[in-house]
N, C-alpha and C positions, 0 to 999 in steps of 0.2 A: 809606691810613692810615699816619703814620710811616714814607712812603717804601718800606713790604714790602710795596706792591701788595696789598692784603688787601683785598676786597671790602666792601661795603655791608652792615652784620647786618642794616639795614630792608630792604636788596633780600630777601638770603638767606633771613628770617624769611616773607615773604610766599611766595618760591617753596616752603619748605618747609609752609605754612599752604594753599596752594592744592594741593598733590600729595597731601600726609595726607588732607585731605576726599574726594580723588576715590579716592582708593585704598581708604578706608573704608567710602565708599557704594556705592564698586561692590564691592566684597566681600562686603558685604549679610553681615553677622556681628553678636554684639554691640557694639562699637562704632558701625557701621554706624549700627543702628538705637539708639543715644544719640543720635547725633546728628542723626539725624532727627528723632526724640522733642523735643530742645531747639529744632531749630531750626522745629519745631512752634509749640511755646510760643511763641518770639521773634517766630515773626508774627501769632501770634493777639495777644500785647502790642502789638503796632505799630501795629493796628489800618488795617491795609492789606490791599489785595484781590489788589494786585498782589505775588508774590514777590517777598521784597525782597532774594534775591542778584540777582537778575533787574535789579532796578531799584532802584540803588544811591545815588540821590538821592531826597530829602534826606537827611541826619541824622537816626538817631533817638538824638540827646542826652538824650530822655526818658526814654528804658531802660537801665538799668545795664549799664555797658561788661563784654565779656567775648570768648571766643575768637570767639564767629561774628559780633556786631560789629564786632571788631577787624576781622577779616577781610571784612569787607562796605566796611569805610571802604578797605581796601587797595587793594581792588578798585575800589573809584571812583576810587581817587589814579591807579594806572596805565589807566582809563579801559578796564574790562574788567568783562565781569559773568558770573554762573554759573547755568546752568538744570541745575536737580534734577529726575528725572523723578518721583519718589515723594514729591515733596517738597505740604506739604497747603496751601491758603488759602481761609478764606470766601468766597462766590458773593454776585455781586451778584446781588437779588432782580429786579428787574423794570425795564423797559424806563427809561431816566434817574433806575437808583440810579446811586448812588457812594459809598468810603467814604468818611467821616466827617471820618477825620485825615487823610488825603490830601486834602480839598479845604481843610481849616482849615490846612495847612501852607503853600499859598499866599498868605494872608496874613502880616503882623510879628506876631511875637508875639515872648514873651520864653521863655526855659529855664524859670523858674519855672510860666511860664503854660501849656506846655506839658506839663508833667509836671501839672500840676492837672486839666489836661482831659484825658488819655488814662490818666493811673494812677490816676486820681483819680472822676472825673466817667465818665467813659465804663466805666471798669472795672468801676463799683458800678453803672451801669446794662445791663454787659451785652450791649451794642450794637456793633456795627460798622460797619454800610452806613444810609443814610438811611430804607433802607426797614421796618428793625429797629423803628425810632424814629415812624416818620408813623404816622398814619391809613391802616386798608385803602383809602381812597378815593387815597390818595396825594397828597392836595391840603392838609393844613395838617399840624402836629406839635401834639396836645392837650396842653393846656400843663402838665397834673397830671401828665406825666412829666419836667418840666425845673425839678422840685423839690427831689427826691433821693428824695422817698416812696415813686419806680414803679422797679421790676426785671424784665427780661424773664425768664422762664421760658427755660431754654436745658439742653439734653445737654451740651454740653460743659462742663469743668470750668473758671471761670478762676479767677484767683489771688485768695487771700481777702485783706481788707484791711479798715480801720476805716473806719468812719462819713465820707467826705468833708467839709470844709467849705463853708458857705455860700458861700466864695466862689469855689467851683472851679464851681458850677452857672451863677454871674455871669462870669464867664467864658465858659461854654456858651453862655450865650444870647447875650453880645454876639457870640460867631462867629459863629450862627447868623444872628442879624440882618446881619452883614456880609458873610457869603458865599450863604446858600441860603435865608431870609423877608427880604428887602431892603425888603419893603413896611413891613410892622410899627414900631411906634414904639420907642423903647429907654424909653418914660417907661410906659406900659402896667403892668398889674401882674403878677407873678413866675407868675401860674398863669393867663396868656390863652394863647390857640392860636396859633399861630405859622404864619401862611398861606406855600405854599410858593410863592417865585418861578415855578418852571420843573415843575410839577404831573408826575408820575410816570406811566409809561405802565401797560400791562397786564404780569403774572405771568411768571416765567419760569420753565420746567421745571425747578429747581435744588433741592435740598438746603435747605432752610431754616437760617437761624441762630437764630434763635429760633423758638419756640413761641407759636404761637399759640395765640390765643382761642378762635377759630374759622375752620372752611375749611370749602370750599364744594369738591366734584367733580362734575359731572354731576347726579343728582337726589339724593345724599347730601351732607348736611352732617355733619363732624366735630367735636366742641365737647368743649376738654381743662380736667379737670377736678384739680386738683393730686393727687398721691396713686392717682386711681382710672385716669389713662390718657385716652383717646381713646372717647367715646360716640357712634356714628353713629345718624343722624335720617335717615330714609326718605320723600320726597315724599306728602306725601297730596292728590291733585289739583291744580288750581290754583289754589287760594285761596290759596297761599303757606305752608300748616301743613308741617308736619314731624313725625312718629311717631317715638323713639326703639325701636331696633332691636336694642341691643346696644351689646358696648364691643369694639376693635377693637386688636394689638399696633399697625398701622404706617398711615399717611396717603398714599394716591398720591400719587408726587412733583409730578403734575399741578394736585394742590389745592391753593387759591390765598384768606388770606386771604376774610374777609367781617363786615359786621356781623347781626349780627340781637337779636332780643326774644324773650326766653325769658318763654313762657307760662305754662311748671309743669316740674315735671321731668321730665318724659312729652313735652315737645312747645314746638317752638320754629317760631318765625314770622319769613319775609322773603317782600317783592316784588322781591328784585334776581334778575334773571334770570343765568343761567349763561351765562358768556362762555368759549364753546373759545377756545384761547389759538392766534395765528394764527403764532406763531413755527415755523419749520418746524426739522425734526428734523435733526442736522447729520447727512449722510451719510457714508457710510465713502471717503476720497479712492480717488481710482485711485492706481497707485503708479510710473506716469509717463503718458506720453501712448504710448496703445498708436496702432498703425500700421494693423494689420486683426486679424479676429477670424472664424475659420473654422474656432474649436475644436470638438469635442465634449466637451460635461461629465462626458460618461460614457466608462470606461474605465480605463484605462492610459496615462499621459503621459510625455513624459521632456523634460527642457530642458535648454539649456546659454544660457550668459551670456557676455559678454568687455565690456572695459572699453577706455578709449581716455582718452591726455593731452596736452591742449594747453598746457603747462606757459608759455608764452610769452603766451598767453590769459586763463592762470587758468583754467582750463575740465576739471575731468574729465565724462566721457561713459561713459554703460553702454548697451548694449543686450539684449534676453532673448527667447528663442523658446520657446514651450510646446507641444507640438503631439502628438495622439496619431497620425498618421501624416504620410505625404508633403501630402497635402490637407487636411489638417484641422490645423489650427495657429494659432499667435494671440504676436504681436510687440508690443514696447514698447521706447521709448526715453526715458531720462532725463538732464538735466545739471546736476551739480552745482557750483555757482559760490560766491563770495564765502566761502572755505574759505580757513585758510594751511596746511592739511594737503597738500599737492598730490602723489601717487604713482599709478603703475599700479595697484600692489599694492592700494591703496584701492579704485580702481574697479573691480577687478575683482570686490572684495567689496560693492560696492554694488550692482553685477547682481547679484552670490547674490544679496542682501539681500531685492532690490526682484523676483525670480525669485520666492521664497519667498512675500511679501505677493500677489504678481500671484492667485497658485493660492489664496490666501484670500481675496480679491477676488471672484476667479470665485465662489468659495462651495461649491470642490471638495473631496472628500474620497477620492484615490485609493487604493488598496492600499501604492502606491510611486511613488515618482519617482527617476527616475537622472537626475542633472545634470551635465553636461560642463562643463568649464573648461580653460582652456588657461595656466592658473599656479600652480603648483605648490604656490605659499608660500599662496594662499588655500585651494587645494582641502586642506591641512593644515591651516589653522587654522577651516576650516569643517567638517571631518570629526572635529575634538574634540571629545572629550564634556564637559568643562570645564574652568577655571582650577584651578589648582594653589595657587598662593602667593597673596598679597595683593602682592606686588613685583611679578606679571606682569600686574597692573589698571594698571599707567602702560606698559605695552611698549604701539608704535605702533597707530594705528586700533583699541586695543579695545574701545574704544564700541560700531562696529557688529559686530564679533566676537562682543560679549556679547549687541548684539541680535539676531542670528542663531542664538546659542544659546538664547537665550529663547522666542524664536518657535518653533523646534525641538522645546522642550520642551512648549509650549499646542498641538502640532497631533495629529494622529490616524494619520498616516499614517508611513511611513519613506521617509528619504532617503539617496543615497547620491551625491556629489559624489566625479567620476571627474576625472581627468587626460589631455588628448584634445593631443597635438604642435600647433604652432600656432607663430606667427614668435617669438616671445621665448625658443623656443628653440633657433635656428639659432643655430651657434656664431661668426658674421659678424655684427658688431653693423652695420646699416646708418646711413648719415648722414644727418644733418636732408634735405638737398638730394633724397638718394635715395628717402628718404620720402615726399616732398612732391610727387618725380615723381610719385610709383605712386598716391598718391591724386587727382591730377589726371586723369593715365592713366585710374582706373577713374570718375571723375566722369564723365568726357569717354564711356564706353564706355557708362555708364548711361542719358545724357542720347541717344547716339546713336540710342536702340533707343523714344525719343519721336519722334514726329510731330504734326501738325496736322491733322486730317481735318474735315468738312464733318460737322454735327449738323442735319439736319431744317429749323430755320429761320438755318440762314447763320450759326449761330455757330460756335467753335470748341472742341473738346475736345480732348487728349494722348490718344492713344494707343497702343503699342505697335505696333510693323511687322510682325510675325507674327501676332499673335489681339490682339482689341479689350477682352480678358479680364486680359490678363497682367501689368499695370503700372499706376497710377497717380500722379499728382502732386499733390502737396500745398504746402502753407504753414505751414512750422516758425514755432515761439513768435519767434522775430526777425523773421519774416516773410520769410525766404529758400524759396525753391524749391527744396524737393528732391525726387529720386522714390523712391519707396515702393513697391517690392515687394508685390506682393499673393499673398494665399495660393495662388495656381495656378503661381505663377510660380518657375522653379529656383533657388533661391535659393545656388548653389555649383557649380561644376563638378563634371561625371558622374565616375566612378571613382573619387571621395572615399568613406570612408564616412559613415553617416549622421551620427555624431557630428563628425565634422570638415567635412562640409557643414554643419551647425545653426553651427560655431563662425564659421564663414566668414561666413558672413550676420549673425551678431552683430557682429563684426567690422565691416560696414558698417553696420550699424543706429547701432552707437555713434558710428561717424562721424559719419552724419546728424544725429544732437543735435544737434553743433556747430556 
């Protein structure tokens, strides 16, 4: 700029717009939660299912430009996006929803036209996902709500606004006709049903965005009445009746939608039978890929972790041992890739990390844990009790720092992360070459201690040359051959102590990942 080398204010404005947010929401303060609060609102406006720092295409030119749009568009300009963890968005209902504006953005529209249908049309109806809007059957959209007459009943609050025009619902419908009832004629009248293309599957265990009519659980049906709540009906045989029972504060999130014929006010009637919903329940992940498992759950535990960097790779590596004695212990290895963080320092905090999850995995609850580490700068920033400033939310790797503190705080038990000597602190920095010996060296020593022996019928198995107990071989995620220590086996040279034999076998665990 005028030759004083003065930087970009667009550059500077964006670095300074993406470090403020993160420094706020990780501070978790008031501000903090303003901004979570607004950019609540901003995607309940958007009328998108997907987070839209997340997923920063398209535009939403529909909604009044301000700091977190500003900041959404920046972030698509240098082709970069931002996941919130606390951050909220509506749930698609059931098996081929979608929302609404996300699929009508795939076609041409104009600015006008889309501010008609999402501030407009869709706002005053209250709706998000396809499935807000259809028939429980999920096969047409009844046309008396693509009038303006029909409003979903909904908890959450959205933005009040005037009567829409006729012509923002002429609108709706020809989207609709173009992208999701493609059968339907456009000459038809303003209040026919609207057959759905691509017919909607079964219920999904979520959060509803609206209120329903009525749901259906097991042999109770729920039917909400404005004002009075939620009334449960009680099977009466199988003629299909229903005995009202009572009124109830909250709906298993299980129930799913249904129609039926209200008899009287005492007793309502269907033939639709009850469909368990066959989506299975998403499990708790492992928190890498353990090696063996020859813990006991009961007792006193203690672990230590160490990290490893293939910086030439892109590749950090952790590994973790848990074990309440010499025999009884249980290993993992993890690798972390497609990162431009790249440091020891980090991986060694991802074995905390993934140390930490493993022992809630298990579903243990010890008195204590003592964890060995052999870096000094994590077993300090994992032995604090918390952040100080809102300046120290951008010092390096606080991400997982903050998640190790978190974790720390939701568990039951105490931990105490010790400092155990270990190579990074030999005062003789060795060289790539020197390196690269000593882990060829100890491949080459590992692999030694395999054989081939004769199984029964003529095949073959790895075995160890001193006991058929002591070692096995596996097949890492790239599909290389490595061998894996098994829980009987020394995992360190004798006359170590125990904490720096556990560190030593971390040590090669973490290699292994790689």
């Amino acid at each position: 700029m005028g030759g004083l080398a003065l930087p970009d204010c667009h550059t500077r404005q964006t670095q300074h717009h993406i470090k403020y947010m993160i420094k706020q929401l990780r501070w978790d303060k008031t501000i903090g939660g303003d901004i979570l609060t607004t950019l609540d609102n901003i995607q309940l406006s958007s009328g998108f299912t997907t987070p839209i720092l997340e997923k920063v295409t398209p535009t939403l030119d529909y909604i009044d430009n301000g700091w977190i749009i500003d900041l959404r568009d920046r972030l698509n300009t240098i082709g970069a996006t931002m996941w919130i963890e606390d951050s909220w968005q509506p749930k698609l209902q059931r098996v081929k929803d979608f929302s609404l504006m996300e699929r009508f953005l795939r076609v041409k529209t104009t600015p006008q036209e889309r501010k008609l249908l999402r501030m407009m049309a869709l706002h005053h109806m209250r709706v998000v996902t396809l499935a807000d809007i259809a028939d429980p059957t999920g096969t047409y959209i009844p046309g008396d709500r693509l009038t303006g007459a029909w409003r979903a009943n909904t908890a959450w609050e959205w933005p009040k606004q005037p009567q829409p025009p006729k012509k923002a619902f002429a609108t709706l419908r020809r989207l609709l006709r173009n992208t999701i009832c493609q059968y339907d004629s456009p000459y038809q009248p303003i209040d026919s049903d609207l057959s759905i293309t691509e017919p909607m599957g079964e219920w999904l265990s979520v959060e509803r965005n609206v209120i329903h009519d009525c749901l259906r659980y097991d042999d109770t049906i729920y039917c909400y009445s404005p004002g009075e709540g939620f009334k449960s009906y009680s099977k009466r045989g199988e003629s299909g009746f229903f005995n009202l029972t009572g009124t109830v504060e909250s709906v298993p999130i299980h129930a799913y939608p249904i129609s039926i014929v209200t008899i009287d006010k005492n007793q309502v009637w269907t033939m639709k039978r009850f469909r368990r919903q066959t989506q299975p329940e998403p499990g708790k992940p492992a928190p890498g890929r353990i090696l063996f498992d020859n813990l006991n759950r009961k007792g006193h535990i203690k672990g230590a972790s160490d990290g490893s960097l293939l910086r030439d790779d892109g590749i950090m590596t952790a590994g973790w041992l848990i074990a309440n004695n010499e025999d009884e212990k249980t290993a993992a290895i993890f690798a972390v890739t497609n990162i431009s963080s790249l440091s020891s320092y980090r991986a060694e905090l991802e074995g905390t990390f993934r140390l930490l999850k493993h022992i809630d995995y298990l579903g243990m609850s010890p008195d204590e844990v003592i964890h060995w580490c052999d870096n000094e700068a994590a077993v300090k920033a994992t032995n604090q009790q918390s952040i100080h400033t809102p300046g120290d939310m951008l010092s390096p790797d606080m991400d997982i720092i903050l998640a190790i503190l978190h974790h720390k705080r939701k568990i039951s038990y105490t931990t105490q992360c010790k400092h155990v000597l270990a190579h990074q602190d030999t005062k003789k920095r060795k060289s790539k070459e020197e390196k690269d010996r000593e882990k060829k060296q100890r491949m080459k020593e590992r692999r030694a201690r395999i054989r081939e022996v004769d199984v029964g019928d003529g095949t073959h198995a790895p075995s160890p040359e001193s006991s058929p107990s002591n070692s096995t071989t596996s097949e890492d995620s790239n599909g290389l051959d490595s061998t894996i220590s098994s829980p009987h086996q020394e995992l360190a040279p004798t006359g170590l102590s125990d904490e720096a034999q556990m560190n030593v076998a971390c040590d090669e665990f973490a290699e292994m990942a790689a």
